[in-house]
MDTraj code that builds the backbone (N, CA, C; nanometers):
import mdtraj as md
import numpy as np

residues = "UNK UNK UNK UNK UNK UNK UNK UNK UNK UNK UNK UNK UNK UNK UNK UNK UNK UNK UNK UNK UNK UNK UNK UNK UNK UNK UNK UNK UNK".split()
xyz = np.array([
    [0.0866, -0.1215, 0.0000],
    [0.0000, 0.0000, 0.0000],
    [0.0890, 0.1250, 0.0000],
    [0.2112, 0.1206, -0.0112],
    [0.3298, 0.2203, 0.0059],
    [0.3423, 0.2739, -0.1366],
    [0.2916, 0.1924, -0.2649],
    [0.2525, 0.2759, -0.3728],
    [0.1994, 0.3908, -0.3611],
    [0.0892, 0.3914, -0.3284],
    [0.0141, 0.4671, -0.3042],
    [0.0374, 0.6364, -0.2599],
    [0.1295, 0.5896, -0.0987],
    [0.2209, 0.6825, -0.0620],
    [0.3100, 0.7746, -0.1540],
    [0.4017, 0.6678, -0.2193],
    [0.5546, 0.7095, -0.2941],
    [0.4753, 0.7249, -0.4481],
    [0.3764, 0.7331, -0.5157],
    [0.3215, 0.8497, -0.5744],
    [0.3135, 0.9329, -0.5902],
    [0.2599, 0.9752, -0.4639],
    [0.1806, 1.1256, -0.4857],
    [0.3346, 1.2047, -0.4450],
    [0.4198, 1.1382, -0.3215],
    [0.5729, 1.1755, -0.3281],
    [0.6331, 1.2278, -0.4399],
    [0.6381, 1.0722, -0.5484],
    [0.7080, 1.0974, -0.6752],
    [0.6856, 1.2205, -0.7791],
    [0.5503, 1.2003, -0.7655],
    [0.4680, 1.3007, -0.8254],
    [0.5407, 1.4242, -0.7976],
    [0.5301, 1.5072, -0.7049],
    [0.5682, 1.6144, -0.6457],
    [0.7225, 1.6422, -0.6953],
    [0.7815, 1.5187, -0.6540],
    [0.9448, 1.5210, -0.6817],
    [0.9993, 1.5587, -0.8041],
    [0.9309, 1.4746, -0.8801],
    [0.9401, 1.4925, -1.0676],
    [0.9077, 1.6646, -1.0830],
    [0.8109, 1.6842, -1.0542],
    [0.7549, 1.8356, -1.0795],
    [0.8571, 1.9130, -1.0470],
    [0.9330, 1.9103, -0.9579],
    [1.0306, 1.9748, -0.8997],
    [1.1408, 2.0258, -0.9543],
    [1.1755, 1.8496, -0.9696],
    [1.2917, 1.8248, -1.0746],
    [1.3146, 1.8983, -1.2025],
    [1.1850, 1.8801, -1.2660],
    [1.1677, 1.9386, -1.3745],
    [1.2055, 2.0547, -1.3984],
    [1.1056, 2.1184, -1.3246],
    [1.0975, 2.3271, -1.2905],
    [1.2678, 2.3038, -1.2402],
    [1.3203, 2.2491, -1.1520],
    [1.4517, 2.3008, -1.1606],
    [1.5453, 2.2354, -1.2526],
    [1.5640, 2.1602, -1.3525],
    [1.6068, 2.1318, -1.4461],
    [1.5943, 2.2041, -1.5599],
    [1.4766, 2.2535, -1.6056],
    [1.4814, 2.3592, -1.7041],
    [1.5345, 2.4500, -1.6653],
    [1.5552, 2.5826, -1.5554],
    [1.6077, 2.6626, -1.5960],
    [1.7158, 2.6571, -1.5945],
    [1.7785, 2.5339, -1.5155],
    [1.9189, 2.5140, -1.5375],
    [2.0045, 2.4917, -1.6656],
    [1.8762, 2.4142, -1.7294],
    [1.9234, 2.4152, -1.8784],
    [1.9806, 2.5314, -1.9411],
    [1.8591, 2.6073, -1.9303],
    [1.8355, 2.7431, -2.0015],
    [1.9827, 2.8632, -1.9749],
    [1.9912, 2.8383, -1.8571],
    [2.1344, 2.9175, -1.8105],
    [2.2364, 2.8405, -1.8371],
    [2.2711, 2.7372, -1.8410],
    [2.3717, 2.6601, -1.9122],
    [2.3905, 2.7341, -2.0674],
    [2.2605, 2.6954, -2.1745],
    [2.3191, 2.7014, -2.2422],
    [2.3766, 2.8711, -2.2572],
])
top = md.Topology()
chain = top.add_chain()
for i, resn in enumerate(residues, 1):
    res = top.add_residue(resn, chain, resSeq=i)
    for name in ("N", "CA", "C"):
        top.add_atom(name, md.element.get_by_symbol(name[0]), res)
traj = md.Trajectory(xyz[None], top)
């Protein structure tokens, strides 16, 4: 049932990741 949990976690995490991965991109290049 810890799916469930580490979802809505992951969820959040990815989003994160993302938003801070792009602008890192963006200032890289």
């Amino acid at each position: 049932s810890s799916s469930s949990s580490s979802s809505s976690l992951d969820g959040r995490s990815m989003e994160k990741k993302c938003c801070s991965h792009k602008p890192l991109l963006y200032d890289v290049e």
